[in-house]
N, C-alpha and C positions, 0 to 999 in steps of 0.2 A: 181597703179602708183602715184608718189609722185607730189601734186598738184604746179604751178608755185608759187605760194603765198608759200606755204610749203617750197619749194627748195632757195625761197626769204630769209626767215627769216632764214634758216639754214646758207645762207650763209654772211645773214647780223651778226647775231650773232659770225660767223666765223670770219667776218671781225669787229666788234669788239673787238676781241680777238687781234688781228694783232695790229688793229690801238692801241691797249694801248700799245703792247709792241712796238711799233714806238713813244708812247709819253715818254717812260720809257728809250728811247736808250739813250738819252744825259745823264744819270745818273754818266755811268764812266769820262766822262767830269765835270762834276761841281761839283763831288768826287773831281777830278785832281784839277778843280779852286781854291774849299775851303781849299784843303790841302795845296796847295803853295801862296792861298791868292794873285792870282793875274789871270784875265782873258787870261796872255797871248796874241795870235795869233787869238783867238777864237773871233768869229763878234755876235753879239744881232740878225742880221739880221733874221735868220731861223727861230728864237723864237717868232719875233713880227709877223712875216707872218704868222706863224702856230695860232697865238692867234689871228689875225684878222681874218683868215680862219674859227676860230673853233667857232668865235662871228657868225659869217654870216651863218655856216653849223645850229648853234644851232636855229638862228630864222627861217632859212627856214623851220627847222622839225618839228616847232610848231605848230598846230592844224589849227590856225588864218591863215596860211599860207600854209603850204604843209601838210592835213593831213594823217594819217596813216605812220608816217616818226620815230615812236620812238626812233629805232637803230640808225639813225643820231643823233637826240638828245643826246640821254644818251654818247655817246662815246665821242664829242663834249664837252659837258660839263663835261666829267672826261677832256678831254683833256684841256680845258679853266682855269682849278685850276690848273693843272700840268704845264703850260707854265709858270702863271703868277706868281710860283712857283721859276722857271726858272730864271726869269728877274731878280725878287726880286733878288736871289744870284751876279746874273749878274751884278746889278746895286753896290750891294754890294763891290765890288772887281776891280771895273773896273775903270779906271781912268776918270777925270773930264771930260775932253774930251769925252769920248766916252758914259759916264753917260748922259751928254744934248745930246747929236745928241739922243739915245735911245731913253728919256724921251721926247724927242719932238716927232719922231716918234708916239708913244705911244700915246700923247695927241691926234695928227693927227686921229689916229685910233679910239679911242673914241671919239669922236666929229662926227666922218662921220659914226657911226654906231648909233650914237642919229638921226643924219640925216634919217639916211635910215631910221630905227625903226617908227620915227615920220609921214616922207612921206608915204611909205608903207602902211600902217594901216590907215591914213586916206585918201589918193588919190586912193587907191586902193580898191575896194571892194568884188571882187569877187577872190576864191581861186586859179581860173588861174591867174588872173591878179598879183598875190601878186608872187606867185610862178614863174610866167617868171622875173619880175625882179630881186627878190632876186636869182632865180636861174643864172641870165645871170652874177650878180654879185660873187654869188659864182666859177660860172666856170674861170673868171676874178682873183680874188684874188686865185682862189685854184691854178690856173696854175702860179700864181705868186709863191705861197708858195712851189709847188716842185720846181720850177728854182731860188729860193733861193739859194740852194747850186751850185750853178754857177758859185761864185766869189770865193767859195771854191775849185771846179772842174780846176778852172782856174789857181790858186793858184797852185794845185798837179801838172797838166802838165811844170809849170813855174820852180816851185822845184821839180821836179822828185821827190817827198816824201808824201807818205797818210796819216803823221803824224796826221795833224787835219783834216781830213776826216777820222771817225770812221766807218769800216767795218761795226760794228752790225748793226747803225743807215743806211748804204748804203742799205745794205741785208732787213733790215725790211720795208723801205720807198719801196722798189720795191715789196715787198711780199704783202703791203696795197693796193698798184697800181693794182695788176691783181686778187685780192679778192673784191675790191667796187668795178671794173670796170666789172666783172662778176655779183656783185649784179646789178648794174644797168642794164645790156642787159636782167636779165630773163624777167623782165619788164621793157621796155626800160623808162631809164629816162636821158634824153639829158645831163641836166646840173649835173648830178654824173656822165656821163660816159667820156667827154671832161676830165676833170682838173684830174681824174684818170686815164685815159689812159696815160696821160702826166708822171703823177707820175712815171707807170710803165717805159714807156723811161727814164725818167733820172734816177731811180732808177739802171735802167738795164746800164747805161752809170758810173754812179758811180762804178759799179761793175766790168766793164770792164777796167774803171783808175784803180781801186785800184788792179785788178790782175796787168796789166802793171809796175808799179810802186811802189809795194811793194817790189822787192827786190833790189831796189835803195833807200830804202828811209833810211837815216843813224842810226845805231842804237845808241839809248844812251847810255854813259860809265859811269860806275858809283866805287867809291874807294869801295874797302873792306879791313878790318885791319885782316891780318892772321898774329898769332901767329909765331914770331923768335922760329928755332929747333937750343938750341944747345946743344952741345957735353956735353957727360958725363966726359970726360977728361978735361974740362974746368975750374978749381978752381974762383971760386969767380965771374963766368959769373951770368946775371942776363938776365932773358927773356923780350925781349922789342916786340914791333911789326913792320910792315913792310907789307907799303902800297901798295899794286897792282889793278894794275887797269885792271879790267875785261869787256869784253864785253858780254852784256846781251843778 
């Protein structure tokens, strides 16, 4: 019989596996950005929440802090370069405006994470003591970080359209939610099971907008140049084109 530690790791690793391809989802998004060179409709918000999430997940899993926590670690910290990955494009493309409001954000977040790192480590000294706070903060910011898409969510039902709320990233953020919230119950761990239980709901609610509302959402039209047919009786005709416009 397969031991509770054993069936741990199988399915921490699992969720591993999940959680990158949830860090990988925004890709057809900032493909879209960089190709038309402008952010669009699209908000900084999920990014900076997921990278303050994935700053807070990567210290509680440290030794000094919660030990035996690798799998938080490692996934955490792919996730931490894949955000700030993110932004960077983000900041790139994005208008003045929406550039400082991020960047300030941004700042905010590194500043209260020197905070905690600093306090932590020395007010705290024992590995519960480090561990309840940093965990009561990660439940705090992680349940922030799934209800980010909230003004997204809110956005769909406003426009009957799931335009910018992408399916994959809806499907993978709920598939994260009931793979860590299953790693944390084999061995109960409070502050991984709150902010992922959560995940799962709005994941599972995103899914449910985007059935309702995907076959209201407008499609976009785009020109195609077909080729003028003409006649073989025609002396001295010359083939031109001839714009129609298709829906996709």
């Amino acid at each position: 019989m397969i031991s509770a530690d054993a069936a741990r790791n199988v399915v921490g690793i699992i969720g591993n596996v999940i959680s990158f391809g949830l860090f990988l989802s925004p890709v057809p998004t900032f493909y879209r950005i960089c190709k038309a060179k402008d952010v669009e409709e699209f908000k900084a918000d999920p990014y900076l929440a997921t990278l303050l999430n994935c700053m807070l997940w990567v210290f509680y899993g440290i030794p000094v802090v919660h030990p035996n926590s690798i799998l938080v670690v490692t996934i955490n910290g792919i996730g931490l370069v894949i955000e700030a990955a993110y932004l960077t494009i983000f900041f790139i493309y994005c208008d003045n405006k929406k550039r400082k409001r991020a960047l300030a954000v941004l700042a905010v977040e590194i500043v209260f994470m020197v905070i905690v790192v600093v306090s932590v480590l020395l007010a705290a000294h024992t590995h519960e003591k480090r561990s309840m706070i940093v965990g009561i903060l990660c439940v705090i910011f992680g349940a922030m970080m799934y209800a980010s898409p909230l003004t997204v969510m809110g956005n769909v039902i406003k426009t009957k359209s799931v335009e910018y709320m992408p399916f994959f990233l809806s499907l993978v953020s709920f598939l994260n939610g009931v793979c860590w919230t299953a790693y944390a119950l084999i061995r109960f761990d409070l502050y991984v099971t709150i902010p992922n239980a959560l995940g799962t709901f709005f994941g599972l609610v995103q899914l449910i907008l985007y059935a309702c509302y995907y076959k209201s959402t407008p499609k976009k039209e785009k020109n195609v140049e077909l080729p003028t047919v003409v006649s073989g009786n025609v002396r001295g005709g010359a083939g031109g084109n001839v714009s129609v416009t298709v829906e996709r």
